[in-house]
C-alpha positions in Angstrom: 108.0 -349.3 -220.2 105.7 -352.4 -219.7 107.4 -352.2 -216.1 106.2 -348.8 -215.2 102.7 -349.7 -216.5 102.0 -352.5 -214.2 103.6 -350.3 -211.2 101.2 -347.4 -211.6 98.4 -350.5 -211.6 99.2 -351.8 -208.6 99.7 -348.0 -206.9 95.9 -347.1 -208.1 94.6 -350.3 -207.2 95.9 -349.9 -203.5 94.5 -346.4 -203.2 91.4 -347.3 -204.2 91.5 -350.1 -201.9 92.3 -347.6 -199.0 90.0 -345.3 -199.9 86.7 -348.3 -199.7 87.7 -349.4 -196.4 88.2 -346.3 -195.0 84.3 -345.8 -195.6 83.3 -349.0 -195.2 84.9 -348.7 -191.3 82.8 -345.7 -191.2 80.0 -346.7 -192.0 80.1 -349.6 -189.5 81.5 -348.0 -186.7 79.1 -344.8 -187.2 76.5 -347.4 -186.6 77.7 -349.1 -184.0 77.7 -346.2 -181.9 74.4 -344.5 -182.9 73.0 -348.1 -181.6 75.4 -347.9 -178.7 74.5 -344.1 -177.4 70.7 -345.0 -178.4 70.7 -348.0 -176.2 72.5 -346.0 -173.6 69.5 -343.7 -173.5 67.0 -346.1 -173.5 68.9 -348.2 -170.1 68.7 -344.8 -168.7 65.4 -344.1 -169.5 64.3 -347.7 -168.3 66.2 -347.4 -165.0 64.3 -343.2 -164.4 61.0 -345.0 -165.6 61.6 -348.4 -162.9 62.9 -346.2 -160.0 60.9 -346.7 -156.9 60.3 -344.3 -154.3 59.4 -345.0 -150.8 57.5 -342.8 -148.6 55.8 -342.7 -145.2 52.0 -343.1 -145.0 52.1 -341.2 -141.9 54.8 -338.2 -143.1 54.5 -337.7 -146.9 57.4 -335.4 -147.0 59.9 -338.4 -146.1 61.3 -339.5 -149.9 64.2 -342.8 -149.9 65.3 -344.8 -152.3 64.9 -347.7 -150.7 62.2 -349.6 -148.2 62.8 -349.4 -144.8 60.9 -347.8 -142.2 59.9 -343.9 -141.1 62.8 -341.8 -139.5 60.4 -340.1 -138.2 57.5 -342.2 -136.8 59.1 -346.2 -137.4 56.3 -347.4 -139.3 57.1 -349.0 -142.5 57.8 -347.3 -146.2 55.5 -347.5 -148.9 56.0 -347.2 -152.1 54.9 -343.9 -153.6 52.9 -343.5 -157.0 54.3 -341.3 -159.1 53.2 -339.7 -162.4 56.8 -339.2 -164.5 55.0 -337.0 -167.1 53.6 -334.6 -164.5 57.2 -334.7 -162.5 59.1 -333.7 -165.2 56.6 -331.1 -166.6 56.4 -329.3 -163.1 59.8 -329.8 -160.9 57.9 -327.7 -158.3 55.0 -330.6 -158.1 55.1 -332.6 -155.0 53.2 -336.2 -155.1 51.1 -337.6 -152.5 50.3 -341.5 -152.5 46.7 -342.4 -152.3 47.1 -343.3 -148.3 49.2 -339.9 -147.4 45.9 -337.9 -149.0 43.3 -340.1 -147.4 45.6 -339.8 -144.0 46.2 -335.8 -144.3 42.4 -335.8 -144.7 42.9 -333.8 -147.9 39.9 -332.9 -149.9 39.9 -330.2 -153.2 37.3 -327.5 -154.7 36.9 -327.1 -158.8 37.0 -323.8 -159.4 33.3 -322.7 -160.8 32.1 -319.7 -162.5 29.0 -318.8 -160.2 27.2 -314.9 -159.4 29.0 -314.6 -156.5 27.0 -313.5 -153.0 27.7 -312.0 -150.0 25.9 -312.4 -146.9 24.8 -310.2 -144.5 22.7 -310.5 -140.7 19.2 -309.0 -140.4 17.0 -309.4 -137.8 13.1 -308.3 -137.6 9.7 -309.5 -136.8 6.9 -311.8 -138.0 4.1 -309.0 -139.2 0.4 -310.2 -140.9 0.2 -309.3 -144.6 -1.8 -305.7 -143.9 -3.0 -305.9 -147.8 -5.2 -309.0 -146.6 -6.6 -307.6 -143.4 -10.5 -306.8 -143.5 -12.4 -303.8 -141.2 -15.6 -305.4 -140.7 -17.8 -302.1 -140.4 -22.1 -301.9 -139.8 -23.4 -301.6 -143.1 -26.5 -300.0 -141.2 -27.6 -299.0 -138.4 -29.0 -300.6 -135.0 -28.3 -303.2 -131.7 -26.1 -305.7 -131.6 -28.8 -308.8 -130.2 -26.1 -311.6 -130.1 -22.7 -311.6 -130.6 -21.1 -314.7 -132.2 -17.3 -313.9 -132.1 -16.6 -313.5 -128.6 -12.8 -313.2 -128.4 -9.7 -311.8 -129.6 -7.3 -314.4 -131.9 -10.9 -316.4 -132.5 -10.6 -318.2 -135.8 -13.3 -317.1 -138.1 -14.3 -318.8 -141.8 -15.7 -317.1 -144.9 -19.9 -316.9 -144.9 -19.9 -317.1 -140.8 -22.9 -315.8 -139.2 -20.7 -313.9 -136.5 -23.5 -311.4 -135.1 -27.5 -310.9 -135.3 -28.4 -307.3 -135.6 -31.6 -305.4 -134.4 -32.0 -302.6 -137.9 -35.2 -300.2 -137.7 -33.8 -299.2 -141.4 -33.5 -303.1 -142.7 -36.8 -304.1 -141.6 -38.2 -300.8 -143.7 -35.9 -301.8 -146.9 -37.3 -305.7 -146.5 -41.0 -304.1 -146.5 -40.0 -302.1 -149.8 -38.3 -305.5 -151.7 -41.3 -307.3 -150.4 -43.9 -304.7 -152.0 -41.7 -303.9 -154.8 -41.6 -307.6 -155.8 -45.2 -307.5 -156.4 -45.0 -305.6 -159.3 -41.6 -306.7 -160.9 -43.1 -307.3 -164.4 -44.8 -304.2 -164.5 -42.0 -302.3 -162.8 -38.7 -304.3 -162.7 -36.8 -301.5 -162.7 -38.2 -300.1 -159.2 -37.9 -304.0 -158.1 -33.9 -304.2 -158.9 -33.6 -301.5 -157.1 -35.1 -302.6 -154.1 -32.5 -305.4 -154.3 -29.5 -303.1 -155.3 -30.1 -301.9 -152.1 -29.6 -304.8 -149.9 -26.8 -306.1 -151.8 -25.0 -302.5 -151.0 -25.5 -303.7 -147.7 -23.5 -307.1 -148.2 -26.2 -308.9 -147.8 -26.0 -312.5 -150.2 -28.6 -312.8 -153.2 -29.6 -316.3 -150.7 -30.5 -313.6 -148.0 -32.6 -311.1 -150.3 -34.6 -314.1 -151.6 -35.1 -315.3 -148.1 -36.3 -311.4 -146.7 -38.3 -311.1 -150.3 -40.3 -314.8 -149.5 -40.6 -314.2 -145.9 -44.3 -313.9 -144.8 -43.7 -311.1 -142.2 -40.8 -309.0 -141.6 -38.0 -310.4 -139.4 -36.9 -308.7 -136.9 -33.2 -309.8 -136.3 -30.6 -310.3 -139.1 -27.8 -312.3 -139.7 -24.0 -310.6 -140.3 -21.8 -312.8 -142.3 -18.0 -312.1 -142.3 -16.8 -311.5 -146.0 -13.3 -312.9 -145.1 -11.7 -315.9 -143.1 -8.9 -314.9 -140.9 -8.3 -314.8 -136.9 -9.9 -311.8 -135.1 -7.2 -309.0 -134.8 -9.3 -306.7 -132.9 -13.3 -307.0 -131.4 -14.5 -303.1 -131.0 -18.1 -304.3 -130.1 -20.0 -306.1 -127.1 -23.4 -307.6 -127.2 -26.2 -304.7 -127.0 -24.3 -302.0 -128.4 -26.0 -299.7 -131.0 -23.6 -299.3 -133.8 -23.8 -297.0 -136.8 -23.4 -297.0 -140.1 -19.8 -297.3 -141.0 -18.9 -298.5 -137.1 -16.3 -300.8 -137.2 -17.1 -303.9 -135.4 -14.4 -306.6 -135.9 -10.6 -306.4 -137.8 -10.5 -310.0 -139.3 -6.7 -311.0 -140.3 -5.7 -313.7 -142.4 -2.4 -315.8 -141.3 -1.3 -318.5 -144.3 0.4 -315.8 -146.0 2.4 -313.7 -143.5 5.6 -310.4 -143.7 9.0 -311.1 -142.6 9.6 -307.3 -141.8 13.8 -307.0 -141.2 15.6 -304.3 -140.2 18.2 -302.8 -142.8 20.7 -300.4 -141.9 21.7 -297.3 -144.0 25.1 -298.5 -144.3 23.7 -302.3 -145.4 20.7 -300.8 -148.0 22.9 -299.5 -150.7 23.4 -303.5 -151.0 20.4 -305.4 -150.5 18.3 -305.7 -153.4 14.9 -307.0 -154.3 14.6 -310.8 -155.4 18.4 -311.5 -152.9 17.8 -314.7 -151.2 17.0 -314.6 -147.4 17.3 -317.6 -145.0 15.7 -316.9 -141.5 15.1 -318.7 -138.1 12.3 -318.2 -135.6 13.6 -319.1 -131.7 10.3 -320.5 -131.5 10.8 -323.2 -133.8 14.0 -324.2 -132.8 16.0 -326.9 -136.1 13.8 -325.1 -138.8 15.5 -322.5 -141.3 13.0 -320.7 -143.5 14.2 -319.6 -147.0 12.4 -316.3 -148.9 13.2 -313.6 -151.4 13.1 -309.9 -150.7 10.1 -309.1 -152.6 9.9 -304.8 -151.0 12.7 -302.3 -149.5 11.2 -299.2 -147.5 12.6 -296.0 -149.5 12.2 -294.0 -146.2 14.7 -294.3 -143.4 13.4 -294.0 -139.7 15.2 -291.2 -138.7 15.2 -292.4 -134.2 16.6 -296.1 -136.1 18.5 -295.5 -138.9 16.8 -298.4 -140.0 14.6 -299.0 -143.4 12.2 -302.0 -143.3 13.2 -305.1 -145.5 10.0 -307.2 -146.7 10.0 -310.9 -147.3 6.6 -312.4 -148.0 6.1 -316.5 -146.9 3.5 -319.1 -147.2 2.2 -320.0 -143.6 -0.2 -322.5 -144.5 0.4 -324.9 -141.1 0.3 -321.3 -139.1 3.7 -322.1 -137.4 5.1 -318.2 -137.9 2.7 -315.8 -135.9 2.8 -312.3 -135.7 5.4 -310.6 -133.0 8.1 -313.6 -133.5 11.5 -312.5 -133.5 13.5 -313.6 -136.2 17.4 -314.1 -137.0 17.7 -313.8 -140.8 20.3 -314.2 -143.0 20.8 -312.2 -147.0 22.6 -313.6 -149.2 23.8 -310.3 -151.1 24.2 -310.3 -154.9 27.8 -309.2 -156.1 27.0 -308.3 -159.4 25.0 -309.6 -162.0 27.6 -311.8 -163.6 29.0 -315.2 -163.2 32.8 -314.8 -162.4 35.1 -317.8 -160.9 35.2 -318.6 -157.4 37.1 -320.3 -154.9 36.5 -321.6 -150.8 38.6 -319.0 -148.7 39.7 -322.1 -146.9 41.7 -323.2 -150.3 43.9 -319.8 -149.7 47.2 -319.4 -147.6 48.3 -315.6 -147.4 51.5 -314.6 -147.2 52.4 -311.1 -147.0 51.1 -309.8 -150.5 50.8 -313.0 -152.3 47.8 -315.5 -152.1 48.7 -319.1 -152.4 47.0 -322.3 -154.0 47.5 -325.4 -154.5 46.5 -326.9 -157.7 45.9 -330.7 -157.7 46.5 -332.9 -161.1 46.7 -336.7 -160.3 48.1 -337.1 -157.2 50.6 -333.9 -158.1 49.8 -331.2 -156.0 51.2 -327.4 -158.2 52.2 -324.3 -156.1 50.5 -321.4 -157.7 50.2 -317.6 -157.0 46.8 -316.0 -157.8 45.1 -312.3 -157.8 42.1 -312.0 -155.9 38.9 -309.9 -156.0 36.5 -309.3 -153.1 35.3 -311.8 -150.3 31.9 -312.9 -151.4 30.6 -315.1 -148.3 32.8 -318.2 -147.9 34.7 -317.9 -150.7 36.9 -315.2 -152.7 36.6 -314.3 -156.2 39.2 -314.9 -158.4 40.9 -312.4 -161.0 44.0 -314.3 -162.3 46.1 -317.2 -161.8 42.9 -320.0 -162.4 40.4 -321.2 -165.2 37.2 -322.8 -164.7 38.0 -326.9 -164.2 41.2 -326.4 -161.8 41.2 -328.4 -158.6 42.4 -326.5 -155.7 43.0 -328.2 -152.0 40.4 -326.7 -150.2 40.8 -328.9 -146.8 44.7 -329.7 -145.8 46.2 -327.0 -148.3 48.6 -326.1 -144.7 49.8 -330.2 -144.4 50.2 -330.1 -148.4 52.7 -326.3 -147.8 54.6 -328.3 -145.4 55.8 -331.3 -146.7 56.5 -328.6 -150.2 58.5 -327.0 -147.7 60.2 -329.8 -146.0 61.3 -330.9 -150.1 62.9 -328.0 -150.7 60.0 -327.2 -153.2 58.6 -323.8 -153.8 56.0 -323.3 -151.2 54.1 -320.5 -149.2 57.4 -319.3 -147.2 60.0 -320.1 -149.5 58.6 -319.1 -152.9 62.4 -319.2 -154.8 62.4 -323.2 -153.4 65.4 -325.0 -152.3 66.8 -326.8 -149.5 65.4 -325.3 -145.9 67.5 -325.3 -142.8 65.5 -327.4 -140.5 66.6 -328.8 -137.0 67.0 -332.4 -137.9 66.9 -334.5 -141.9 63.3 -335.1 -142.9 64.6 -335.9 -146.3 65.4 -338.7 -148.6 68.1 -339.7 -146.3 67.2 -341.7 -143.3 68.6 -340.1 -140.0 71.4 -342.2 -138.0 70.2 -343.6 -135.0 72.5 -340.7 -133.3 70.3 -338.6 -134.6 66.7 -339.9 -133.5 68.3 -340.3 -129.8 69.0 -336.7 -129.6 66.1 -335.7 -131.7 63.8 -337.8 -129.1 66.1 -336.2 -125.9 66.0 -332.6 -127.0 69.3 -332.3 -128.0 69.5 -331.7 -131.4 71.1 -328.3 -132.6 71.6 -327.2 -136.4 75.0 -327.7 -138.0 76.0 -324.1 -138.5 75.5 -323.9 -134.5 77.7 -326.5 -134.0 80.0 -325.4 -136.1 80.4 -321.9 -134.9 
């Protein structure tokens, strides 16, 4: 009995013992290869994150391994800077060292949220500003004694004696201030009256005291022009008898002059008052004038088809002169809110799709997009960008063909994938075979040479 005791001891002792080191092994051996497979990934992960990749300075879409020199051109490797993060986020990405951009003369656009404009060519002419022109007209009758303007185009101030007059009726109204001033505390009424009546006849306050304190009568009087300006038009000669209401000079300032363009009906449904207008003048050859469109003609000529386009300019130094032709240039409003824009140099077509190239690092992103209307040099944009996205505005074509050349997606092959090409621009370097007949001409495709 005690003998069968101590056997079913040692039977429960052993499978107990069994039972520990079978977890015990577990445990240590579940371990070990956690820290095995986890070092395994890290090795891996070092080796991806220490790979080197050389390119050409000269031909970005070369790609090896290892340094060497160019298939293509024999100048030496460099080694390219990659960004891992961006690689792996975007397979289609292509990179670009710092030298290959600076070498393709690549340069990028942020997309902007602007009004966008459209321009369109006027031309027209230099006019005067016909709200500032003056008809000097005789304010009374009788002879012209000396003329003082002479000449057409003369220059003429404000307050310049341009003619004395010979006036049967002024001498009798300076005879009536003179006798009327005698009596203008008794009578000022009849005296401010006599004055009223000089002054109807533009003549200063300084003249009527001068006629009222004269001893005699005088029997020429001074004309003074009321405006400054350059003489348009002289309708009078010295001894001439004008009359009343007779015009005598048209006096035309210049510092403020019209740009009057020519609109056609099929262009005035577009331009709008307050759209920007750059113009030249063949006259003043290196200097662009800039205006706003400040008045469009609601009448059509019906010989032109033209309506007249008004932009109004300072002309202080009196460069612009009536009669000059001018080139202008309008930049056209495309409605009245901002939307996002891009150069139309940034965009390859192909077919029905509209390329870009989106640019993050030195990563360069093939992306389709939707566009709007042309609005001058640029396009507007109605989906496939946000505001802040650089596109390749200058180069996008060298950028497409070394996408191309990778097998990346790009503006002819928009699935990506390897392309059949003539000779290997890829990661492998060509045998020297191959550069001979490359260099000699001879190089045909494999499936050629197979068939």
């Amino acid at each position: 009995m005690n003998n069968l005791k101590i056997t079913r001891n040692k039977y429960f002792l052993s499978v107990v013992t069994l039972i520990t080191g079978l977890f015990l092994g577990a445990w240590l051996f579940g371990n070990n290869s956690e820290k095995s497979t986890s070092t395994t990934e890290k090795t891996q992960a070092d080796k991806m994150k220490n790979h080197q990749i050389w390119t050409c300075s000269m031909h970005p879409q070369i790609r090896q391994d290892t340094p060497g020199q160019c298939p293509i051109c024999g100048m030496d490797l460099i080694p390219l800077k990659q960004d891992e993060n961006s690689i792996q986020l975007n397979p289609n990405a292509i990179s670009l060292s710092d030298e290959a951009i600076k070498l393709a003369q690549i340069q990028t656009f942020k997309v902007q949220e602007a009004i966008p404009r459209q321009s369109i060519s006027l031309s027209g002419i230099v006019e005067p500003d016909e709200r500032r022109s003056e008809k000097l007209t005789a304010r009374f009758s009788g002879r012209i004694e000396k003329l003082y303007i002479n000449f057409t185009g003369q220059k003429v101030f404000r307050g310049q004696k341009i003619a004395n007059i010979y006036s049967p009726e002024l001498i009798t109204a300076q005879r009536e201030l003179q006798d009327a001033a005698q009596y203008k505390d008794s009578q000022p009424a009849l005296y401010q009256a006599a004055r009223h009546k000089l002054e109807l006849w533009d003549l200063t306050p300084a003249q009527i005291d001068a006629l009222e304190k004269m001893p005699g009568t005088a029997s020429r009087f001074p004309v003074l022009s009321p405006v400054g300006g350059f003489v348009q038009k002289r309708a009078v000669a010295e001894g001439n008898y004008v009359k009343q209401g007779q015009s005598l000079f048209d006096i035309t300032p210049l510092n403020r002059v019209w740009i009057m363009l020519n609109a056609y009906e099929s262009d005035l449904h577009r331009v709008r008052k307050g759209d920007l207008v750059n113009f030249t003048v063949d006259a003043i050859p290196g200097k662009t004038f800039t205006g706003k469109i400040n008045y469009v003609d609601p009448f059509v000529n019906p010989q032109t088809r033209v309506a007249k386009v008004r932009v109004e300019i300072a002309n202080s130094d009196l460069k612009l002169k009536p009669g000059m032709f001018v080139n202008a240039i309008v930049q056209i409003r495309i409605g009245s809110k901002p939307v996002l824009l891009i150069p139309k140099t940034a965009v390859l077509w192909t077919g029905r799709r509209s390329v870009v190239y989106v640019k993050q690092g030195n990563d360069f992103s093939y992306r389709e997009i939707i566009l709007g209307p042309e609005a001058g040099d640029y396009y507007i944009v109605v989906s496939g960008l946000k505001a802040g996205d650089e596109v390749v505005r200058n180069g996008v074509f060298k950028v497409d063909a070394a996408a191309q050349l990778l097998g990346k997606t790009s503006m002819m092959n928009h699935e990506g994938g390897p392309v059949s090409t003539g000779h290997n621009h890829g990661d492998k370097p060509m045998s020297g075979d191959e550069m001979k007949n490359m260099n000699s001409g001879q190089t045909v495709s494999k499936s050629k040479t197979q068939s």
